[in-house]
C-alpha positions in Angstrom: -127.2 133.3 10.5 -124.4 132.1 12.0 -123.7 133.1 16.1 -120.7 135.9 16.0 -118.6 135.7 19.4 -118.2 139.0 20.6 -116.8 140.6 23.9 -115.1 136.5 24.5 -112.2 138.6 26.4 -111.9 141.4 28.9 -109.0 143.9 29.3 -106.5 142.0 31.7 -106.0 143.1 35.2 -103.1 145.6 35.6 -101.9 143.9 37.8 -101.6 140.9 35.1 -99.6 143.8 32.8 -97.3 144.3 35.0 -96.0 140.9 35.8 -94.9 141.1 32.9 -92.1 143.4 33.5 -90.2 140.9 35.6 -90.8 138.1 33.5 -89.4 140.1 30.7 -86.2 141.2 33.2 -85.7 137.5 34.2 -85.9 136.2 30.6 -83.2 139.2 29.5 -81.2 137.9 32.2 -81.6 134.3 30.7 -81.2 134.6 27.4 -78.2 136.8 27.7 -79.6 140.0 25.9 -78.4 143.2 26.2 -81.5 144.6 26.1 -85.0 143.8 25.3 -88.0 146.6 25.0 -91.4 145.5 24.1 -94.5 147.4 23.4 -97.9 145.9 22.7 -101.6 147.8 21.9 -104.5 145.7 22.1 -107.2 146.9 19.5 -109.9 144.4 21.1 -109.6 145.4 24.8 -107.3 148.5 24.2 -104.8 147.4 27.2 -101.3 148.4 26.6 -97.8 147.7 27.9 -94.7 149.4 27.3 -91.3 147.6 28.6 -88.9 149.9 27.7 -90.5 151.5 24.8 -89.1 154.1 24.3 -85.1 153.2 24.0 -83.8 153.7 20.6 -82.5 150.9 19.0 -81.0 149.8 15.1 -83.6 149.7 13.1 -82.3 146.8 11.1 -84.7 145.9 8.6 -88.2 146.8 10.5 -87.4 150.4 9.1 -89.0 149.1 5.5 -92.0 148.9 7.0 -91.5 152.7 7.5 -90.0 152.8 3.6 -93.6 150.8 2.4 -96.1 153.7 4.3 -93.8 156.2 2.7 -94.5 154.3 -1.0 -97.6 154.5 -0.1 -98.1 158.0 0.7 -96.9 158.4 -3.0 -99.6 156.5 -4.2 -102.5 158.3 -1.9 -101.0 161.5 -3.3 -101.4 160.2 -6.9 -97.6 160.6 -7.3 -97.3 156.6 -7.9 -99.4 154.0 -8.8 -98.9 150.6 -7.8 -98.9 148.9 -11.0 -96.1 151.8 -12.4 -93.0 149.9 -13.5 -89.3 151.2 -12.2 -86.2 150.5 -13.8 -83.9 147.8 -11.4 -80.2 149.5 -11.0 -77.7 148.7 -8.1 -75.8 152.0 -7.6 -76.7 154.4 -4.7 -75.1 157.2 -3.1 -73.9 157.3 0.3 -76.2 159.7 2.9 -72.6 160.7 4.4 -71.2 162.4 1.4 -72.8 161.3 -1.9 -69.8 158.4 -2.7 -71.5 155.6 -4.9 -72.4 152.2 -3.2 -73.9 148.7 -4.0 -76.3 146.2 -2.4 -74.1 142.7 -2.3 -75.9 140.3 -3.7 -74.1 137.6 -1.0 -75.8 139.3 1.4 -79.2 140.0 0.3 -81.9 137.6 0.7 -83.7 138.3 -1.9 -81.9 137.3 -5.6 -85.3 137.6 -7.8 -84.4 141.5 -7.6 -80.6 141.0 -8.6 -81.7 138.9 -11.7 -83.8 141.5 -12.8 -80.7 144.2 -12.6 -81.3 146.1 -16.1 -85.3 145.2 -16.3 -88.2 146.9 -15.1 -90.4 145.9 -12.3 -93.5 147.1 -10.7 -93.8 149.4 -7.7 -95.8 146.6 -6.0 -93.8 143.3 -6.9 -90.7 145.8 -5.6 -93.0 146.7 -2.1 -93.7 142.5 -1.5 -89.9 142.1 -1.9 -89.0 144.5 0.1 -91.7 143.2 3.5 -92.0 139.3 2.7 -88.0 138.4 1.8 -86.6 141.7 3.3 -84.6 142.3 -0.2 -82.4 145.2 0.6 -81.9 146.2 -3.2 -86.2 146.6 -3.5 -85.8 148.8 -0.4 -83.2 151.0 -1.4 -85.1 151.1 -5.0 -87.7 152.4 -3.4 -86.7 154.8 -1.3 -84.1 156.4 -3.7 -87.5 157.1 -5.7 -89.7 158.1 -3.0 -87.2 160.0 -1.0 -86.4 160.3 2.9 -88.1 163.3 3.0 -91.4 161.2 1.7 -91.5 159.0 4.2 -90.4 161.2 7.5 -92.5 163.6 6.7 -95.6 160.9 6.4 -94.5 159.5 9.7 -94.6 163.4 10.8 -98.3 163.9 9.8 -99.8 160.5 11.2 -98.0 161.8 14.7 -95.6 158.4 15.0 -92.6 159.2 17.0 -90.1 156.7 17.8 -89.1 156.2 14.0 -86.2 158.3 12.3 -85.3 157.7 9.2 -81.6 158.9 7.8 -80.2 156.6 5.1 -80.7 153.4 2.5 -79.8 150.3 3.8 -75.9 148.7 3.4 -74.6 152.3 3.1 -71.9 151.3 5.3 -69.6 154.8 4.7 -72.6 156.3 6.5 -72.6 153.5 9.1 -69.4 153.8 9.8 -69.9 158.3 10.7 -72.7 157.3 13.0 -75.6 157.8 10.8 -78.3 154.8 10.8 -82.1 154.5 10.7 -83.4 154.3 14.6 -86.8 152.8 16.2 -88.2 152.1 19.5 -90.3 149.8 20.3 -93.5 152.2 20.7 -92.5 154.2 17.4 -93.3 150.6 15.5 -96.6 149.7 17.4 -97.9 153.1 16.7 -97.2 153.2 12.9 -98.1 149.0 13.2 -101.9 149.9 14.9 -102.2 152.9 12.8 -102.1 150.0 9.6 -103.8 147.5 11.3 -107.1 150.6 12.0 -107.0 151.0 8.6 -106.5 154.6 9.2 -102.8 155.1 7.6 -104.2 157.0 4.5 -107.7 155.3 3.6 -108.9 151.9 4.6 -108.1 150.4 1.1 -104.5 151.2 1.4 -104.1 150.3 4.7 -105.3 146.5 4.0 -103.2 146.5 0.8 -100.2 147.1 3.2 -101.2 144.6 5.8 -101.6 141.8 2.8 -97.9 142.7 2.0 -97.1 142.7 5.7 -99.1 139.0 5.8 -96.5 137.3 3.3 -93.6 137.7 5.5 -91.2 134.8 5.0 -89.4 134.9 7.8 -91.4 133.3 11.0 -89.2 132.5 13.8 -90.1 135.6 15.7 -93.6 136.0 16.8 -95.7 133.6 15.0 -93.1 131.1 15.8 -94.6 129.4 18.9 -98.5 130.6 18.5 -101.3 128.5 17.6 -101.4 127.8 13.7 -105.2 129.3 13.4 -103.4 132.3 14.6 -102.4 135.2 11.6 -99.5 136.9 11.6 -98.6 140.2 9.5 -94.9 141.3 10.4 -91.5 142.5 9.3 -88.6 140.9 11.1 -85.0 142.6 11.6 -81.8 140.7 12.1 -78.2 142.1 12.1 -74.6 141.4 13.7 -76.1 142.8 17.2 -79.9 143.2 16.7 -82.8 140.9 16.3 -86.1 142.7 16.1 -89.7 141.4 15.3 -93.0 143.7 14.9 -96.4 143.4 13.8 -100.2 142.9 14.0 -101.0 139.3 15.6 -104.8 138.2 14.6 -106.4 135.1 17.4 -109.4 134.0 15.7 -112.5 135.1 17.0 -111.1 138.4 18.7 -109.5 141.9 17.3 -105.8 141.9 16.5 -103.4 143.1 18.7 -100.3 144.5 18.0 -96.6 143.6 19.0 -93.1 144.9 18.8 -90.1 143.3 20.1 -86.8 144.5 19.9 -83.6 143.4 21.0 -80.0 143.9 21.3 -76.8 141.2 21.3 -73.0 140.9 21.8 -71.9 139.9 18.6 -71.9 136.0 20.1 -75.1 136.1 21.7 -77.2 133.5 20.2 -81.3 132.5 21.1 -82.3 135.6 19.7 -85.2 134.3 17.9 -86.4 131.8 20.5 -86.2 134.7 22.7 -88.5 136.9 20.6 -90.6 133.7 20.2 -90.9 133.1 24.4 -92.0 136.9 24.6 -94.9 136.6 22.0 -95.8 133.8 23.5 -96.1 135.1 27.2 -98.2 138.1 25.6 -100.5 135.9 23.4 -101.1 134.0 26.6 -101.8 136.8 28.7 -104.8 138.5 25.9 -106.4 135.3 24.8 -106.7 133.4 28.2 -109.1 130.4 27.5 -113.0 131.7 28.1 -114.5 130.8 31.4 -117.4 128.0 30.5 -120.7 129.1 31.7 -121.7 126.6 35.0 -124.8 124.9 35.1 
């Protein structure tokens, strides 16, 4: 029987937590950020750190990861199945006053969805595109079928704060009166450990969701500077003024631990992404330092 490493790391010191802080401050300063909040849960040593984790920011597009528990809600409640096919339109209504609206192709970055514009596709091929690429035409699919009250209302009953939902994505009449989907930095680490437990709904759902969480495409963020044995599952967010990152980071040998970054730009800031990648890398460092070898 092969020897299982248990107990290799110890909660760190609080006094190692909160050096963080200022390293955070002095790499906000650096990098030119408006702001940076970060909020990490450790499932192996249960530390935590919250670096202001409770500001609101844009959601961009870490509030699919919202959409995909309320999709999945449906299919605890036997409402959906995952196989059940829906039929792929591009015309929704504005959450400000019901006026029709599209999702630009130019500006999705997902076309597989686009092509299949008058076709059918399956709930879960529409959930993968929605997490791995970040197609804003599966998200909006989905949600228009699911509704918002769906998935507030499962975020209600699991007791996540920090995440409120309002409207599709690109619904820019509705941008443009104030309305947009919010998150803090806590809000997505609870709803990220609730996943990575396997207690959102029942255990099998919850790994179904982390395996759609696992093909992320988009790894500049926080897998982008950790070792390569390392696992990531995430959803990234990136718009004019925002670059977010959050998710369930997976060291081998150890427990996950789980990460949200989020951040806010002037519309000329650039480094976003290496900044997200210097703060994963800072907390990586600090919950997997090297094991002490045994003298003697």
């Amino acid at each position: 029987m092969p020897t299982q490493v248990l107990n290799q790391y110890s909660a760190p010191h609080p006094e190692a937590l909160d050096a963080l802080h200022p390293r955070l401050d002095a790499l906000e300063e650096k990098s030119g950020a408006r702001a940076l909040a970060v909020a990490v849960y450790d499932t192996e040593t249960r530390a935590t750190f919250q670096h202001h984790a409770d500001r609101w920011f844009h959601a961009a597009s870490t509030i699919k990861v919202a959409i995909l528990l309320g999709v999945y809600a449906s299919i605890h409640h036997g409402w959906l199945l995952p196989h059940s096919r829906l039929h792929v339109r591009n015309r929704f209504f504005s959450a400000v006053d019901g006026s029709p609206f599209r999702v630009m192709p130019d500006r999705d970055a997902n076309a597989d969805v686009h092509a299949a514009t008058g076709k059918m596709m399956r709930i879960s091929e529409l959930a993968l595109h929605m997490i791995a690429t970040s197609s804003n035409l599966a998200t909006n699919l989905l949600l228009d079928l699911v509704g918002l009250d769906t998935v507030q209302r499962s975020l209600d009953e699991l007791g996540i704060d920090g995440i409120d939902i309002r409207r599709g994505v690109e619904d820019e009449r509705a941008f443009e009166h104030g309305i947009s989907n919010r998150v803090t930095a806590n809000g997505l680490a609870s709803l990220l450990r609730l996943i990575a437990e396997e207690r959102a709904f029942t255990p099998e759902l919850s790994r179904e969701m982390l395996d759609i969480l696992h093909a992320q495409e988009f790894r500049n963020g926080i897998p982008a500077r950790l070792p390569r044995a390392v696992r990531v599952a995430h959803k990234t967010g990136e718009i004019s003024t925002i670059a977010h990152d959050a998710g369930v980071v997976y060291p081998p040998d150890r427990k996950p631990y789980v990460l949200a970054i989020l951040s806010e730009w002037s519309p000329e800031g650039s480094g976003r992404s290496a900044t997200i990648a210097e703060v994963s890398h800072a907390v990586y460092e600090l919950l997997t330092p090297s094991p002490e070898v045994p003298r003697g």
